[in-house]
DOBAFI-684795 format. One record per residue (C-alpha): x, y, z. Coordinates in steps of 0.001 Angstrom, whole numbers, m for minus. Example, Ala and Ser with C-alpha at 12.3 -4.5 7.8 and 13.67 -1.06 7.14 Angstrom:
BEGIN
@X->12300	Y->m4500	Z->7800
@X->13670	Y->m1060	Z->7140
//
This chain:
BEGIN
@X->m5355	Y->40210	Z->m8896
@X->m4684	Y->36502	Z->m8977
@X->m3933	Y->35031	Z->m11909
@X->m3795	Y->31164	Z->m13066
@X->m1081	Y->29625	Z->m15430
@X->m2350	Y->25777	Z->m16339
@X->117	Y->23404	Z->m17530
@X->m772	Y->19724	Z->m17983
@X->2301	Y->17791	Z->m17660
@X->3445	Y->13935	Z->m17579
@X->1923	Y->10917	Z->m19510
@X->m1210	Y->11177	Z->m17402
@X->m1352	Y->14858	Z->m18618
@X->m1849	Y->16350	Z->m14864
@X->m2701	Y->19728	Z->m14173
@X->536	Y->21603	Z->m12831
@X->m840	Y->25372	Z->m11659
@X->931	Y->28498	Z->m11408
@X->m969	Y->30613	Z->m8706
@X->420	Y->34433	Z->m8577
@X->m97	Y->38293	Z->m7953
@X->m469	Y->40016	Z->m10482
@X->1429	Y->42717	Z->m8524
@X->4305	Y->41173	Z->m6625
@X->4130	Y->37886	Z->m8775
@X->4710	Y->35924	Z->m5421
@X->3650	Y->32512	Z->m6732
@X->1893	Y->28876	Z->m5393
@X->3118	Y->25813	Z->m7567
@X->457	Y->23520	Z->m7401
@X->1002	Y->19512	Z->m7991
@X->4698	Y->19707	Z->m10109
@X->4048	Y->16189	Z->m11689
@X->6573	Y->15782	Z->m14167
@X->8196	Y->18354	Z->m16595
@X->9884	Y->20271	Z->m14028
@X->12613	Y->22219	Z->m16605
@X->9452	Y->23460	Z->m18606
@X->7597	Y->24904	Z->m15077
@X->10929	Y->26329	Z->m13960
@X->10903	Y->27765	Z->m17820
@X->7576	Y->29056	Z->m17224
@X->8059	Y->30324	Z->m13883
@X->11260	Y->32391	Z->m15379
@X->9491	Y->33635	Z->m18205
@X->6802	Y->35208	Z->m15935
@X->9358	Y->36559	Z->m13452
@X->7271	Y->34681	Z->m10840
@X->8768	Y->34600	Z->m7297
@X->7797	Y->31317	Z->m5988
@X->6829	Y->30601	Z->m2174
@X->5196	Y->27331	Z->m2022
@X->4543	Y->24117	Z->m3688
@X->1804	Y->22419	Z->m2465
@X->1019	Y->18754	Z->m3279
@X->m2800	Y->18397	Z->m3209
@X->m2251	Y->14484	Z->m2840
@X->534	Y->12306	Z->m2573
@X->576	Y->10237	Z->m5719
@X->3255	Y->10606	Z->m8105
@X->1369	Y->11852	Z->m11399
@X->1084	Y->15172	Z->m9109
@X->4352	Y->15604	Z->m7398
@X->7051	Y->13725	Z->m9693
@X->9066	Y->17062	Z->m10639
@X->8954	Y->18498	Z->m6840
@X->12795	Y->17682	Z->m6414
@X->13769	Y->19953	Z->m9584
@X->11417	Y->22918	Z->m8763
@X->12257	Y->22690	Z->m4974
@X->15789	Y->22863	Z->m6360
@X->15434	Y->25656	Z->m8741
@X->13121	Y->27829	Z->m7314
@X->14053	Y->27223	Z->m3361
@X->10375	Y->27377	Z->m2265
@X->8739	Y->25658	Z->613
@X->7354	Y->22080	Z->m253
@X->3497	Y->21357	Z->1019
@X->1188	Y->18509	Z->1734
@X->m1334	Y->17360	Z->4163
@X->238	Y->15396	Z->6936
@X->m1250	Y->12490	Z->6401
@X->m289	Y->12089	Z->2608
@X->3521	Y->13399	Z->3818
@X->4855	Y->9593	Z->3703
@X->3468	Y->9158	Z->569
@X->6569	Y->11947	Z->m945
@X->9465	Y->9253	Z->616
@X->8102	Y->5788	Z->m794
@X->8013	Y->5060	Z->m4248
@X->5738	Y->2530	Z->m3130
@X->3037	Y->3903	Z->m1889
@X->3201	Y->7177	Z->m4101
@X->2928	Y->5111	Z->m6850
@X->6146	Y->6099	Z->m8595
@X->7502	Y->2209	Z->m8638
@X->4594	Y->861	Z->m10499
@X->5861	Y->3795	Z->m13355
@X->9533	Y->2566	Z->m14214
@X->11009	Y->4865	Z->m11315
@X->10296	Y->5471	Z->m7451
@X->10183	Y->8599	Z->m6594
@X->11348	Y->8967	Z->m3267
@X->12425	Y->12483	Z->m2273
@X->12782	Y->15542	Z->m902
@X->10430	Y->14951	Z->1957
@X->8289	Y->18150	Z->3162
@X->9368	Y->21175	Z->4571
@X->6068	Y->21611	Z->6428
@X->2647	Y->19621	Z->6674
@X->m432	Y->20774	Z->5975
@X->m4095	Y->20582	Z->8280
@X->m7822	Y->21717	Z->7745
@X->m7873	Y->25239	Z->8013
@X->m4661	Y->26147	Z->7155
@X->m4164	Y->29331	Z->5100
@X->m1536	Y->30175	Z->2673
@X->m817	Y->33838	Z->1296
@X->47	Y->34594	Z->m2059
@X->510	Y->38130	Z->m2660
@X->m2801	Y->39495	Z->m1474
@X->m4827	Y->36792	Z->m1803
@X->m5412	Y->33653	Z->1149
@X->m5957	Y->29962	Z->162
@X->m7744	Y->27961	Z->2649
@X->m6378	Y->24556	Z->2753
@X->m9808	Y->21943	Z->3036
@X->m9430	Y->18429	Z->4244
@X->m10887	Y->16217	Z->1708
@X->m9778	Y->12633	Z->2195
@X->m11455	Y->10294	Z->m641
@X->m9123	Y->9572	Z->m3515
@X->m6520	Y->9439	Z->m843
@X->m6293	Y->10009	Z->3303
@X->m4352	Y->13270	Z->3279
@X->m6134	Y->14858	Z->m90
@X->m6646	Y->18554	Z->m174
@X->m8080	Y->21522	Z->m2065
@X->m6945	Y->24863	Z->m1771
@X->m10198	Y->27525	Z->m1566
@X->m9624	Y->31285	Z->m2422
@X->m11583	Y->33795	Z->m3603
@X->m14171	Y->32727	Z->m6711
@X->m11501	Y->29733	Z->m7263
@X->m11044	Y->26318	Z->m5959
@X->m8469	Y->23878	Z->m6712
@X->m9578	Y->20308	Z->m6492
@X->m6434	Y->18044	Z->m6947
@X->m8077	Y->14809	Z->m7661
@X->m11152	Y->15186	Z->m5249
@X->m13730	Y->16565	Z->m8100
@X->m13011	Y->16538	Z->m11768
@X->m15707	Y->18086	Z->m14490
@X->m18884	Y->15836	Z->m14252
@X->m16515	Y->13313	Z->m12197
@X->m14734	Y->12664	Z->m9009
@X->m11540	Y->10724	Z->m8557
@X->m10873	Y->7386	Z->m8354
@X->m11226	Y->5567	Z->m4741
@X->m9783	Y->2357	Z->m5640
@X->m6150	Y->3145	Z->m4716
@X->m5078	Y->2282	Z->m1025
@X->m6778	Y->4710	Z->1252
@X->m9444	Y->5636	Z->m1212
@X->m13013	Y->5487	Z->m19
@X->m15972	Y->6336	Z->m2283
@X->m18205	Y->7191	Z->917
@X->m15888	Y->9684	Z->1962
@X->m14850	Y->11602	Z->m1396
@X->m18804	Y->11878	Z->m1432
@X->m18899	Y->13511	Z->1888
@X->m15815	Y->15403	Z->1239
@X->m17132	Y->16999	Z->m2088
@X->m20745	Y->17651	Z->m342
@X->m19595	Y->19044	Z->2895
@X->m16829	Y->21060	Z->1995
@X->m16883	Y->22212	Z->m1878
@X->m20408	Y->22581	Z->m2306
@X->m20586	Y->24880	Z->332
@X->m19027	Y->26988	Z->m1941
@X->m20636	Y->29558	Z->m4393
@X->m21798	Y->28029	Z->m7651
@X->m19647	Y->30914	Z->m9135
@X->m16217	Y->29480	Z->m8080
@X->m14170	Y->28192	Z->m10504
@X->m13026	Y->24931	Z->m9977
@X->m9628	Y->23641	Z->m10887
@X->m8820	Y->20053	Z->m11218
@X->m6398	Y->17632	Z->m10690
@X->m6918	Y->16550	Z->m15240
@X->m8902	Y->17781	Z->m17310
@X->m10827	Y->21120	Z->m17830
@X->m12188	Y->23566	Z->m15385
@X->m15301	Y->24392	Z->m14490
@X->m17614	Y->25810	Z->m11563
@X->m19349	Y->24669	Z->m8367
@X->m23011	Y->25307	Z->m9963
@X->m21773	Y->23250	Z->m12845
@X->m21059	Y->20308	Z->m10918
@X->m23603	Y->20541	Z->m8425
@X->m26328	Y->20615	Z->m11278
@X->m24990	Y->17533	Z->m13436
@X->m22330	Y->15793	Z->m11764
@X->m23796	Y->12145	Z->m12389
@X->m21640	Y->10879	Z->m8859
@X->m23649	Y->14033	Z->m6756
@X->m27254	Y->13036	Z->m7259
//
């Protein structure tokens, strides 16, 4: 069984995720974006065994603290291809406009629509959802969905940070995540979860 450690983290109180089995506690790290001794901490206290960290975007407020877990935990550091030069540039991560650019490690392998990445027993499908930024990403599994900063609760991300577009977040959200069952949980980028149905009933920005 998969089970789901949440750990806002950072000034801007992003949602760091521990993804693991139950079983063999193999583990996804999902958006490290500041904090990184207290996920290591947590990581430890589970006896998780870490195997990937996956960026769902490139800005900094979700991948701030990848240098310290990469370090401690040796596993393999994920994002979509086309937010990859986003992890080397404080600029265009964002990290400069905070007090400190952020401009390493770069990743050990790039992400694409379609991919799939195994945790344990369970497979994450990797959806292309460029909006808030050009290489955005959520991560599909069974009953659960993480959204990184595509679709909050009653809210989508921002689009007015270079390569945002409001148009396509719109068609990302409505031709990839509301294909989904109105039973999966959806986990965000901030804030609280909630479900497909939840959002596709009341979310003000799907109507």
């Amino acid at each position: 069984m998969i089970k789901v450690i949440m750990m806002p983290v950072g000034p801007i109180q992003g949602n760091c995720y521990l993804v693991y089995d139950e079983d063999t506690k193999e583990c996804m790290i999902i958006d490290p974006g500041a904090e990184g001794s207290r996920i290591v901490s947590e990581i430890e206290k589970n006896n998780l065994k870490p195997k990937y960290i996956v960026n769902t975007h490139g800005h900094s407020d979700h991948m701030s603290a990848n240098q310290q877990v990469k370090e401690a935990t040796g596993a393999e550091l994920l994002i979509h291809e086309e937010d990859a030069p986003m992890l080397t540039d404080g600029a265009k991560n964002l990290s400069v406009y905070m007090g400190k650019s952020i401009n390493k490690p770069a990743p050990d392998r790039m992400l694409k629509e379609g991919d799939e990445l195994i945790v344990g027993t369970a497979r994450f499908k990797v959806l292309h959802t460029p909006g808030h930024t050009r290489g955005g990403i959520c991560l599909a599994g069974e009953n659960i969905c993480f959204t990184g900063d595509t679709l909050f609760e009653f809210s989508i991300g921002r689009t007015d940070f270079p390569g945002g577009s409001f148009s396509q977040i719109i068609d990302s959200i409505k031709t990839k995540l509301l294909t989904l069952d109105d039973e999966v949980i959806v986990f965000p980028g901030h804030g609280p979860h909630t479900t497909i149905g939840r959002e596709r009933a009341a979310n003000p920005f799907l109507r």
